[in-house]
N, C-alpha and C positions, 0 to 999 in steps of 0.2 A: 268367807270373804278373805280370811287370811292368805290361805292355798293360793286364792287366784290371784289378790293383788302383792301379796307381800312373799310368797315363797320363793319365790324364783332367784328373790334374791338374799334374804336373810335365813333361806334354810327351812324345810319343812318344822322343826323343833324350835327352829327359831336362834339357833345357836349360831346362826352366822355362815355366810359362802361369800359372793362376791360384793356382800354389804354384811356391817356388823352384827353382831351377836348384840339380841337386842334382851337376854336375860341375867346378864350381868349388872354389874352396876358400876359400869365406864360406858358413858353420855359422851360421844364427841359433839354431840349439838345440843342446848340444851342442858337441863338438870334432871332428864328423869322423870317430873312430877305428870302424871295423868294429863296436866295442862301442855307440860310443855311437849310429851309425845303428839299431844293431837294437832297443835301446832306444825310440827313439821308434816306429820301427815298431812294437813291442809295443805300449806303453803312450798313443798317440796323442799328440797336443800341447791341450792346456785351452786353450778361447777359438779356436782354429784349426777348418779344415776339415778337419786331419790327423787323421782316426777311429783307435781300437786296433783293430790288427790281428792283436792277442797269442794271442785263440779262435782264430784265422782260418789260420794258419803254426806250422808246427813248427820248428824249430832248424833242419835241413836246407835248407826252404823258405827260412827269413829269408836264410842263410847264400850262396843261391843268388840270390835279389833282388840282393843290397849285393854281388858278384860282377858281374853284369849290369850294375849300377850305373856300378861303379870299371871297365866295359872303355868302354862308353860316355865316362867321361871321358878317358880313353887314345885314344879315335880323333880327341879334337878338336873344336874347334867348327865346322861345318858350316851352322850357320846363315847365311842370305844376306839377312835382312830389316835395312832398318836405315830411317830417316826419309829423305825426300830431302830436306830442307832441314834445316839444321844451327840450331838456336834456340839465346838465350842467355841461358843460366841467371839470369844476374842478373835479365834485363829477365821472365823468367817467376817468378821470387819475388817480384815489385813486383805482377803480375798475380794470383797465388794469395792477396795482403793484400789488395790494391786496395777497400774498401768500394765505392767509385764502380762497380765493374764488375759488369754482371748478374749475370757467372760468377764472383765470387772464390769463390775455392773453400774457404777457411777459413769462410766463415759455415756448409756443411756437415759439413765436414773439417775434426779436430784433428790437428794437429800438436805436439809435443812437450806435447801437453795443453790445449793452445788450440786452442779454433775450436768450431766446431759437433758436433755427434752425433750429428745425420740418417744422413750416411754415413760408412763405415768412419775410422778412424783411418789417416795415411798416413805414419805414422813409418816409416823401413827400406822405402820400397814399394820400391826399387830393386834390396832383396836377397831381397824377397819375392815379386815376379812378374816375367816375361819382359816387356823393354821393348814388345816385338809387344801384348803382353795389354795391358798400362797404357795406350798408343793408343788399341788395340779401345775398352777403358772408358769415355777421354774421347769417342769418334767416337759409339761403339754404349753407353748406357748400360744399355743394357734386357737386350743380348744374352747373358748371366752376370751375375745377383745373386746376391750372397749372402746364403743364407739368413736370415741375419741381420739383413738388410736386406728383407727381404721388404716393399713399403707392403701394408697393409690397407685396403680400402673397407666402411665400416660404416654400415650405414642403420639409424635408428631407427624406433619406432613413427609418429613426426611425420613421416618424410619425410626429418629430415636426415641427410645423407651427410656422412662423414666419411673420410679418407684421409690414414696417416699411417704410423709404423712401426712394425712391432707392436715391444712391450718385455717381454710376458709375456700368457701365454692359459693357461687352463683349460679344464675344461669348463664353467664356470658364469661363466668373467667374461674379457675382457679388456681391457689395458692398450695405450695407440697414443698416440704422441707426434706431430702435426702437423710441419709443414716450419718452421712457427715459432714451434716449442717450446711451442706449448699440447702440457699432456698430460690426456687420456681415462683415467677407468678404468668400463666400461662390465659391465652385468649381461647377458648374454645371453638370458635371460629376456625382456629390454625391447629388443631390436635385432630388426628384422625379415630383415636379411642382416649376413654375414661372409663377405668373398672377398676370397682372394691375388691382387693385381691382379699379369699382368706384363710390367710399366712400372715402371722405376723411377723414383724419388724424384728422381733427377737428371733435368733437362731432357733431351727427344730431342736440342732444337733447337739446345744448348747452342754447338757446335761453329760453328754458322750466325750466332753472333753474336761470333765472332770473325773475325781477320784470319788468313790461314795462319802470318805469323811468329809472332802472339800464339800463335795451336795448337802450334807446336814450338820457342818458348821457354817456352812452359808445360811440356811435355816434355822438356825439356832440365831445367828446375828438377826437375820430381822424379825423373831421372833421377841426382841427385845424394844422393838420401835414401837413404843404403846403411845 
């Protein structure tokens, strides 16, 4: 039951990929207690990729997950990925402000409520995804989006293409905010195409215009956003 509903995102060992590492003992939701994991299991998390699972498990089933769970943190960490150069935090928060740098990454990404909202917020990403994933992200941005981030390409009757992130769709209309903050609210009616492009909003090449230290002081900085 684990494998099928829960790996995908917290990691076959359970230590964490595009949702938390669930054998630690840092609870962004919750306390932890057998009670409160099943709870969210049920009831899913609002705003997250964590779905209710509540239709889906009976008592018996949750009770046997969050068992499966608590042996997996009993065996240990086992993971052997870690950076080969050791980056430094400070000089990768000077990077992630930097307006001067192609890549700061606040003009996409807020922080404590600042910065951009192109892409995800990156408050806690440190207790929220496996350091492995948050690499993959900056190297590979295309490779795992989130839905929520999905860009839209929309061509009108004229010809123009537009490419941005959708904010809200209907059948009859939608809404896409550009990378710099123009926002669209478009009638379908009048668009000749709507397509999930997927490529994200973030540069491929991002990585390629850095230096290696810069890449893993930059990871080193949000390695500290727990």
């Amino acid at each position: 039951m684990y494998r099928g509903l829960c790996s995908g995102c917290h990691g076959g060992a359970a230590k964490g990929g595009k949702g938390p590492n669930l054998t630690d003992d840092k609870w962004l939701h919750g306390d932890g207690t057998d009670k409160s994991v099943a709870a969210i299991i049920q009831r899913g998390v609002t705003g997250t990729t964590m779905k209710k699972l509540g239709e889906s498990l009976n008592l018996e089933q949750l009770g046997k997950i969050i068992a499966y769970i608590r042996s997996l943190a009993k065996a240990g960490d086992d993971s052997d990925w870690h950076p080969y150069y050791e980056g430094d935090p400070g000089d990768g928060e000077k990077l992630f402000v930097d307006p001067k740098q192609q890549f700061s990454c606040n003009k996409c990404h807020a922080l404590n409520r600042r910065g951009g909202g192109i892409g995800p917020a990156l408050d806690r990403i440190a207790s929220r995804r496996a350091p492995q994933y948050i690499m993959e992200s900056i190297v590979q941005p295309s490779k795992d989006i989130d839905p929520r981030y999905e860009q839209l390409m929309v061509v009108t009757e004229s010809g123009k293409i537009i490419n941005g992130i959708r904010i809200n769709e209907t059948n009859f209309s939608v809404q896409l905010r550009e990378k710099d903050g123009k926002f669209h609210s478009l009638n379908k009616r009048e668009l000749e195409e709507v397509k999930v492009l997927e490529t994200s909003m973030m540069p491929e090449d991002i990585v390629q215009q850095m230096t290696i230290k810069q890449l893993h002081d930059l990871f080193a900085y949000l390695m500290t956003l727990e």
